[in-house]
N, C-alpha and C positions, 0 to 999 in steps of 0.2 A: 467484498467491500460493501459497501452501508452507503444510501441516499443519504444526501448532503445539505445543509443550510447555506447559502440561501439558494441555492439554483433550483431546486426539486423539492416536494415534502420530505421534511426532516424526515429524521429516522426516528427520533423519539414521538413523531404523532402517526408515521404509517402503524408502529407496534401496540399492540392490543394492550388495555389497561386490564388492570384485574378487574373490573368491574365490564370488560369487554366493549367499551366503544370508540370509536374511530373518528380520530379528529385530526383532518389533514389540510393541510394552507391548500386554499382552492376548492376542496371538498366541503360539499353539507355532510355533518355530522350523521352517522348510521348507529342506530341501537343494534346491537346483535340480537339476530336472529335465534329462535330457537335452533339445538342444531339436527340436523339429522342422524348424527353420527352420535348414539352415548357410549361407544366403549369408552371401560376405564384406561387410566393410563397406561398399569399392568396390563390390559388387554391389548394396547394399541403394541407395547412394546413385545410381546409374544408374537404379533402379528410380523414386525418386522425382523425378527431373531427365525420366523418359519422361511421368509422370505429368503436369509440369506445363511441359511442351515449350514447348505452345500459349503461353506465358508468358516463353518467353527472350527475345523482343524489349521489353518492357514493362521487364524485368527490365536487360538493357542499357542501356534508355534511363535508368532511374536513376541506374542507376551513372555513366553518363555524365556527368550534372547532377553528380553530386557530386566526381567526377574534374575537371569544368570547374572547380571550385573556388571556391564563395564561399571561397578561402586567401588572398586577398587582403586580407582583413579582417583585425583584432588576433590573430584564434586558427589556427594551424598545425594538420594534424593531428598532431601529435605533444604528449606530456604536459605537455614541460614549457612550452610554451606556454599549453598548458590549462591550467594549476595558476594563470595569473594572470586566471581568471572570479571575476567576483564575481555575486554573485543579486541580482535590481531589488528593488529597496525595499519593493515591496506584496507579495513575498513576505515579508520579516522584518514587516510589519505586520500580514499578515493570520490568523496565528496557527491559525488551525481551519479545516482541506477535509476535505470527503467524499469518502469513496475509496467505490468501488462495483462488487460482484461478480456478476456476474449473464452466465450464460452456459449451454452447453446443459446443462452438470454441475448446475443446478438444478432439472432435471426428474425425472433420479431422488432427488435430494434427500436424501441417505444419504450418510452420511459427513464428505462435503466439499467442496469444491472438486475435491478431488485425485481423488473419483472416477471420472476419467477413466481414471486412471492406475491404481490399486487396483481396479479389476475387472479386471483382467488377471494379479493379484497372486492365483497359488493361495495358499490358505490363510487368505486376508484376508476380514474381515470383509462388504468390499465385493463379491469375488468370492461366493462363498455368497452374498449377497443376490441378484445380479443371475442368477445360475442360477435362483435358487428365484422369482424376480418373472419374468423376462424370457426365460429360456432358456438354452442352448448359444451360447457365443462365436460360435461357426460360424454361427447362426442370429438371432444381435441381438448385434453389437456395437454400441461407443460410437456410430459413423455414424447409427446406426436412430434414435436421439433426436433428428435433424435435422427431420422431418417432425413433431414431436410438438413443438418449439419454434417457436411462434406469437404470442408475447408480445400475447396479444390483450385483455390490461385495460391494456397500456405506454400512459402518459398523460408525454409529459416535461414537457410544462410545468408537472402537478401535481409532480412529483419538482422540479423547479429551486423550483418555490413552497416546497414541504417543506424543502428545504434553507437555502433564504434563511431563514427563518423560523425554523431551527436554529442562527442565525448563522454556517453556516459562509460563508470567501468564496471559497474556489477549490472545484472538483468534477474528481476523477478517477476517468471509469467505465474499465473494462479494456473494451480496445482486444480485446485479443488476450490468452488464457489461455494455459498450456501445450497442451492440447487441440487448437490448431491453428484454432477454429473464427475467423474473421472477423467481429465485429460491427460489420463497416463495412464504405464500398463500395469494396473492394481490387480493382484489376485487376491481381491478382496472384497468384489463389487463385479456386478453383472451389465451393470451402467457406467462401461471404458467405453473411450476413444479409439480403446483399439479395439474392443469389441462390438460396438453398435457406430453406426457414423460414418465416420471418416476410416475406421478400421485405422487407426496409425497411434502408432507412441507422438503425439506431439510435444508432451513432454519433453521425452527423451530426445528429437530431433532439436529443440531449441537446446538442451543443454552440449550435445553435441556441435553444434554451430556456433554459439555463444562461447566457448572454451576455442573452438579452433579458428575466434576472434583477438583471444589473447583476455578476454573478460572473464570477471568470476559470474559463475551462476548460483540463482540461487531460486527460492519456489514462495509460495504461498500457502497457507491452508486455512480455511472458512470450514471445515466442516463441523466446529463444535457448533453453531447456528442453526446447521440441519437437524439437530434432536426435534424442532419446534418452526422449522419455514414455511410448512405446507399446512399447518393447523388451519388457517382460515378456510382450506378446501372442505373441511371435515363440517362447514355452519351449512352448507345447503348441497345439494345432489351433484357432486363430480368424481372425478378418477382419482382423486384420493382417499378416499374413505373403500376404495375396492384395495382387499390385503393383499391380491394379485399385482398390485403395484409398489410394497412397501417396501420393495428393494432397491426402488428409487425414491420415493416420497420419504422414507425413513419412518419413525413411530409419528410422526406429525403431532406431538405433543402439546396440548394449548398453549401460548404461554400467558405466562404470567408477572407480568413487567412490575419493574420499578416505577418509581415516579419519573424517570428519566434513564437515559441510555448506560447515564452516569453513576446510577443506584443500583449496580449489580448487585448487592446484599438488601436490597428488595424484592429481587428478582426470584418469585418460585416456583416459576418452572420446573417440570419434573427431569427429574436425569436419572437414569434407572444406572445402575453398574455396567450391568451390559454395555450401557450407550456407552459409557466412559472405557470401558475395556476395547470395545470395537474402535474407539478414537485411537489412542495409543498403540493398537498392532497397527493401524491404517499411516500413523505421522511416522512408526519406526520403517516401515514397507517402504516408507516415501525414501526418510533421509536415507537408510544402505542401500537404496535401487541406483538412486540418483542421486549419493552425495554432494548436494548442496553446500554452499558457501556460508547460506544464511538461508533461514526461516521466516518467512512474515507471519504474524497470526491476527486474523482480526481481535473485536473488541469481546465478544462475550466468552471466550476461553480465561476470562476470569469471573465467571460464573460461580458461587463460593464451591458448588458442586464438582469441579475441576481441580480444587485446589490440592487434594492430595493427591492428584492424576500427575500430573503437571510436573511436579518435581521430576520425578522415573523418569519421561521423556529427558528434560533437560538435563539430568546428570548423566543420561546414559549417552544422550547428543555430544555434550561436551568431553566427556570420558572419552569417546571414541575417536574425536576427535584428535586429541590430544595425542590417544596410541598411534595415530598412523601420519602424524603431523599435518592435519588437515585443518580446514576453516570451520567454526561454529561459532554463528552468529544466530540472534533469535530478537525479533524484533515484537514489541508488546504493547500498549497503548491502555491511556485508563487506570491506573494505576493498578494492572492485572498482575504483577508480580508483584514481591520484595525488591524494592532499591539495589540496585545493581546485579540481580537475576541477570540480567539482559538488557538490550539496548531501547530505550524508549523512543516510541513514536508517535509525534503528533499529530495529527489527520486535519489536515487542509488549517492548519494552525504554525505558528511561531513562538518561540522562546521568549519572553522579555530581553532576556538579555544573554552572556556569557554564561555557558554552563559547563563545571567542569566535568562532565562525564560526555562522551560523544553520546549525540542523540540524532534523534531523522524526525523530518517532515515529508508526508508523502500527500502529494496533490495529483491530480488529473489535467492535462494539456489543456484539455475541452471544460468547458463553462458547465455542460448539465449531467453530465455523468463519468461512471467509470466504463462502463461497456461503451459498444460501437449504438450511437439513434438518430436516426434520420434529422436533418437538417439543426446540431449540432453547432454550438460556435467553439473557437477556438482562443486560447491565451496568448498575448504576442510575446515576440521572442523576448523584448527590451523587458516583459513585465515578469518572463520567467528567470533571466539573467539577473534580474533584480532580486529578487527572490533567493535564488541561488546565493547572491552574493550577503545577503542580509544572513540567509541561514548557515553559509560556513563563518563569515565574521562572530559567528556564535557558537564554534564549534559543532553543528549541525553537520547533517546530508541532506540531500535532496532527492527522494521517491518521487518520479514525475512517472505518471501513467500514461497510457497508448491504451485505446481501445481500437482492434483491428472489427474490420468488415467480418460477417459472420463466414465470409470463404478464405478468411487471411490475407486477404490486402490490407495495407495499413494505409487510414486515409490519405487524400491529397493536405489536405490542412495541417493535420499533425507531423507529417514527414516534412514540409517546406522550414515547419517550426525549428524540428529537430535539427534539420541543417546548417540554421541562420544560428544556434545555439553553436552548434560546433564549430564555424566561423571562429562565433569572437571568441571559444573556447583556444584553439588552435591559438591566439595573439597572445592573451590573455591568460592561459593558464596556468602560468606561475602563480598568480596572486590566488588562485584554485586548490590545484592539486597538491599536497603532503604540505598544506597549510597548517596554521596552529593561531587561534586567537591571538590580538596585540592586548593592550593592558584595558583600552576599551576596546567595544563592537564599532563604535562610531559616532558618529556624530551630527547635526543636521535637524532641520524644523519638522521635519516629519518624521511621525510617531507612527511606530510599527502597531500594531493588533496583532497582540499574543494570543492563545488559549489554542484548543483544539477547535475545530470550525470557524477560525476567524480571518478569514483569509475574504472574505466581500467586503470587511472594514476595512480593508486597507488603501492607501490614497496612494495618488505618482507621488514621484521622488520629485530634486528640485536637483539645480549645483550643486547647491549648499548641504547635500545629504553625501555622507562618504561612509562608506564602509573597511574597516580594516583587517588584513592579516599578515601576517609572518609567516616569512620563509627561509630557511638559512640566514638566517640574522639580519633579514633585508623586508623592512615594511612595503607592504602592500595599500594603498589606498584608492578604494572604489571610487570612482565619481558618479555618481548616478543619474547625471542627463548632463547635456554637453552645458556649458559653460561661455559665457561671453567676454572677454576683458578676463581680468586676475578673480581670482578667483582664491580665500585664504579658508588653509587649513587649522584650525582652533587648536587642536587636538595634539601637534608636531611644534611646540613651544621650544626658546631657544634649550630648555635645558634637554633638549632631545637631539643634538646637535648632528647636523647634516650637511653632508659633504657633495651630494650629488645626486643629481632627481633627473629622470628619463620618465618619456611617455611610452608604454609598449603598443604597439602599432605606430609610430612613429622616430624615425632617423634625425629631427628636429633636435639643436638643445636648448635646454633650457633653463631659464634665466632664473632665478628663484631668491628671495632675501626671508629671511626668517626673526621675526621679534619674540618679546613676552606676549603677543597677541597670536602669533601661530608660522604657518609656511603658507606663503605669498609665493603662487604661481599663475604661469600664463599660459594657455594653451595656444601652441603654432595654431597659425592663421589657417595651413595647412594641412593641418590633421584630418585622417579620413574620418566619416561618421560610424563610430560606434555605438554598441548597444548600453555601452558604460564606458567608463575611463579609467584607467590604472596608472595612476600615479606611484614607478619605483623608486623609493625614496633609502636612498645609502644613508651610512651613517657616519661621523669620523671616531 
């Protein structure tokens, strides 16, 4: 995952411009230095193909598997083929997964995720930290946090408990960060979890736990962003530019950005074959190890350089799916596919409105990052149930992320959240779970903020803000903060005609008259405080 607007420096001003300078909110501007490092790119990429030699057979034999071709199935590699997936059903029903960050970048805990990347970044925040905490690059780079990552409180079966309990029903912990590290048993990479660290599949232990929750699992993968995360190591003297390390650093490639996050076909950065080949044995190694339900991928796996990569995987993902009647879902963002490839996702963003294709929104619990950082605020529950309800009223999901402590506790803040979520989950989940859009999302003074990163736009709700769905022929309407006196529905006119309206979480009835002007209700005097209100509205 990607630093965010507005909590942190965007992502589009941490990333080097072609012209190489660094302009980040908070930060004074830095000209790049000369660098110390001139291998060419060919060079850098020989450096990391010597690195992980011992792994070209492994690597073949993937590709092999995917060259034989599950293309005998409905999906070609190619787009337009792709364009006719459609996603299983218990993904459009199951409305709420946990997404989950947790990797070596949360042991120095500072910043973000991304400080992987950002300590290598002179002038940043991160950099200054990690000198004055840790030393000279030359003498503690990112690597030295391998031995200090021992996830030694990691309990997955209390986290898939935690979870269910939050109601969500799928769980995607990241596979693989930009970072490079393996939190699974890749024989494909000298830099596992089960090899250095913690010495454990943590992978495979949450998928294990997660499944004998009754949840789907499903993974992540960041590593097309590794061609190019460690480049800024290579501008001045550290443990990147030594090839003794390129089996974790990767080729560290410069990049070479667009004008924004959003201009991947500005983006030209080098991608050698190789890199694209070792992607594709490494995402196939993933899904047959640990058959996944679904795939996250971040944003620059639509890099144009990928574009013939990309197909092979998802026809071969789907194809095999399909033969063993399994789940293949593959989540994309950016307009990185063709329309209907796969399932879009919006990143800390909302839909305008109704869309007919299911889509997801994935956000962080916590205000400044994805990973686990010191002192940390948290989202309240009423603002994430809002949310939630705004984004399935539009045919949406909702990716809510968890960053666990660097030893696998999951905070205190984040866990009270999830619970208070599962509450009114538990009353309320009918107007939730195997939902389906009404003819509007809803109605109400307040205006949502759509796009990708727009989620700091967004204002409270009022009464007078409702959100809708369907369920077995039975409307659903959100209330979205409690209500004083009557309280009328616009939306529910007489020609929508209604025979009988219950509040869930409450044994009260209710009294209701309905005009050309809407559904005129009362909330009991009595009603307990919830996080919203569900008004079930029958029909005659």
């Amino acid at each position: 995952m990607s630093p965010f607007d507005p909590y942190s420096t965007s992502r589009r001003n941490l990333l080097r411009g072609a012209l190489g300078v660094v302009v980040a909110a908070g930060l004074p501007s830095v000209t790049q230095a000369a660098s110390n490092d001139n291998t060419t790119p060919v060079e850098r990429d020989r450096q990391w193909l010597k690195a992980t030699q011992k792994y070209a057979a492994e690597r073949k034999r993937w590709l092999a598997e995917v060259d034989a071709g599950d293309f005998d199935g409905a999906f070609r590699p190619d787009w337009a083929a792709l364009q006719a997936y459609q996603p299983p059903k218990w993904y459009a029903d199951a409305k709420f997964g946990i997404f989950v960050h947790w990797g070596l970048y949360s042991i120095p805990a500072f910043g973000g995720e991304w400080y992987s990347r950002n300590m290598y970044i002179k002038g940043s925040a991160a950099y200054e930290h990690h000198i004055k905490t840790y030393g000279p690059h030359t003498q503690f780079g990112y690597k030295d946090f391998i031995p200090q990552f021992k996830a030694e409180a990691f309990d997955a079966a209390a986290w898939a408990k935690l979870f269910s309990a939050a109601g969500a029903r799928y769980v995607v912990p990241v596979a693989e960060h930009h970072d490079g590290f393996s939190m699974y048993d890749s024989h494909l990479s000298d830099y596992t979890a089960v090899k250095m660290g913690p010495k454990r599949d943590l992978l495979g232990e949450i998928s294990q736990a997660v499944r004998n929750q009754g949840l789907h699992f499903a993974l992540s993968s960041h590593r097309a962003e590794h061609d190019w995360f460690f480049d800024e190591g290579r501008k001045f003297p550290s443990d990147v530019s030594d090839p003794a390390n390129a089996g974790l650093y990767g080729p560290a490639q410069d990049r070479l950005a667009g004008k924004g996050d959003e201009d991947l076909f500005g983006d030209y950065t080098y991608v050698s074959q190789a890199w694209l080949d070792d992607w594709l044995a490494r995402q196939t190694e993933l899904a047959a190890r640990y058959n996944p339900d679904l795939i996250y991928f971040d944003w620059w796996i639509g890099q144009p350089s990928f574009r013939n990569t990309l197909p092979k995987f998802l026809a071969w993902y789907y194809n095999r799916a399909a033969r063993n009647g399994g789940s293949a879902i593959v989540n994309y963002k950016l307009g990185e596919f063709a329309d209907g490839a796969g399932v879009l996702d919006i990143e800390r963003g909302q839909a305008p409105g109704i869309r007919p294709d299911v889509w997801q929104t994935c956000t962080s619990i916590s205000d400044k990052s994805w990973g686990y950082i010191e002192n940390d605020t948290y989202k309240s529950p009423e603002q994430l149930i809002h949310l939630l309800a705004d984004v399935v009223s539009k045919n949406g999901n909702l990716l809510l992320n968890v960053g666990p402590h660097a030893d696998g506790r999951i905070p205190d803040g984040a866990r009270d959240t999830l619970l208070k979520m599962g509450e009114w989950l538990k009353i309320n989940g009918d107007a939730i779970y195997g939902s389906r859009p009404w003819v509007v999302f809803g109605e109400g003074p307040t205006e949502t903020a759509s796009g990708t990163f727009a989620e700091s736009k967004a204002k409270p709700y009022t009464a007078k803000d409702f959100r809708f769905t369907v369920k077995d022929g039975v409307l659903h309407a959100i209330e979205m903060a409690r209500p004083t006196g009557e309280v009328t529905i616009a939306s529910v006119r007489s020609d929508y005609p209604v025979k009988r309206v219950t509040l869930l979480g409450s044994n009260a009835s209710i009294a209701f008259r309905q005009t050309d002007a809407g559904l005129t209700v009362s909330l009991p005097t009595d009603a307990p405080e919830q996080l919203a209100y569900v008004w079930r509205i029958e029909t005659r």
